[in-house]
N, C-alpha and C positions, 0 to 999 in steps of 0.2 A: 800574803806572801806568794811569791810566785817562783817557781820551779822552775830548771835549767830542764830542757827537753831530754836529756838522757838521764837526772835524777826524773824525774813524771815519767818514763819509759819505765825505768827501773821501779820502779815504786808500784807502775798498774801490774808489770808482769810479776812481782812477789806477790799481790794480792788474788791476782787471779791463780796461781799456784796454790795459796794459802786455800780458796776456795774451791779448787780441784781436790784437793785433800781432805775439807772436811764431805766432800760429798761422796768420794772413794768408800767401796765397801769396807768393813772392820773387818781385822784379821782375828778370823776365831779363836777366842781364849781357848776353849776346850775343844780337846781330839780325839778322836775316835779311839778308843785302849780296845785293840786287835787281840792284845790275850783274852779279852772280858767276851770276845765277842766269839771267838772260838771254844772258850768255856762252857757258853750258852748254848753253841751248838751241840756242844758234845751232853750236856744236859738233856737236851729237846732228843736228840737221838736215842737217848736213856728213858725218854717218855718222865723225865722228872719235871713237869708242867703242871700250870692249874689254867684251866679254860674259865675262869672267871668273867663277871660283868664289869661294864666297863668302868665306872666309878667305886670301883670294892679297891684300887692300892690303898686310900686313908685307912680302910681297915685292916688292908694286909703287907702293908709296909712297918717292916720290922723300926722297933722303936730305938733309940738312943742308947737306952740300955741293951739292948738286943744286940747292936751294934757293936757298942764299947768292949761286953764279953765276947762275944766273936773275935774281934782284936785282941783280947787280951787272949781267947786259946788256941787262935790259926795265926795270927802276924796283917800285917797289912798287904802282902803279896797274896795270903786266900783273900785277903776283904777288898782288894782293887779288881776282883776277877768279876765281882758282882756288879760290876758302873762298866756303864758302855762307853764314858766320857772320864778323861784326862785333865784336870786343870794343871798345867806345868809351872805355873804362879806359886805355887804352894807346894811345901816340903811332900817327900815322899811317904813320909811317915806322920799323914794327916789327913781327918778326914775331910777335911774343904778342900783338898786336889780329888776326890773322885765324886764325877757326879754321872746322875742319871742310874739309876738301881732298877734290875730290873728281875730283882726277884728276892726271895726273902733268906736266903743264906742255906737252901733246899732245895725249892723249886725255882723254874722259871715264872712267872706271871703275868697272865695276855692282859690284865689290867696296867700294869708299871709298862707294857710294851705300848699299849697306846696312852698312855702319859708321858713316855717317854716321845715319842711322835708327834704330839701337840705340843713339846716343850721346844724340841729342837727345832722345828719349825718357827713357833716365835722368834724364837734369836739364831737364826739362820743357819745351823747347824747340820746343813745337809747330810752329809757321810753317815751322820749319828743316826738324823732320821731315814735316811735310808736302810743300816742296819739294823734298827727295831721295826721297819716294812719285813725286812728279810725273817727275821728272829718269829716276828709273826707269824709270815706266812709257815715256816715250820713249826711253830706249837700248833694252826689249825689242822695239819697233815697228823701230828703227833696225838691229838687229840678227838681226831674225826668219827670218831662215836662216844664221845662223853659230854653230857648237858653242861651247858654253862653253871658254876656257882654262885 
């Protein structure tokens, strides 16, 4: 079959759009939650931190249950203050719109702050990881005479 020259014009320029687009960056699902992130400072300012190592969040990331009761005795507006990250995908009143935890519903955690670092980096979440650089570097200011745990 052979094409009229302005259908084969028509036809290379949608393709080559189509393929401008799948090589375009993604637009970040999750954003940076500004209240989560001034929470944390005002935490770190309160010296309410753990200078922990760096693989200790599996151990000191609050569990499910942990969670769910937190929610059930502060609401979701104390439990969105704890995630540096926003999924706007997802209702407000749930826990798969907040992600990235970056402490246990107490303290801050320099373990969950460089997990949280490594994560946003994977999936290009700059802002995020940029405010757990920041969040960082204030718990080692905040913590600068106490041994890692």
């Amino acid at each position: 079959m052979r094409l009229s020259f302005p259908l084969a014009f028509l036809l290379a320029a949608f393709l080559a759009c189509e393929t401008a687009q799948a090589q375009a960056a993604p637009i970040p699902r999750v954003k940076l939650n500004p209240g989560a992130l001034a929470y944390a400072e005002q935490l770190l300012q309160q010296k309410r931190c753990v200078a922990d190592k760096r693989n200790a969040w599996g151990a000191h990331r609050p569990s499910a249950a942990a969670e769910n009761a937190f929610i059930h005795r502060n609401g979701f507006g104390a439990y969105a203050k704890w995630y540096l990250g926003i999924d706007e995908h997802h209702a407000a009143n749930s826990k798969a719109r907040y992600k990235f935890p970056y402490g246990d519903f107490q303290n801050v955690h320099r373990c969950a702050l460089l997990a949280i670092k490594a994560r946003a980096r994977q999936h290009g979440y700059l802002d995020i990881e940029n405010a757990a650089t920041k969040l960082e570097e204030e718990l080692k200011v905040a913590t600068s005479n106490v041994t890692p745990r």
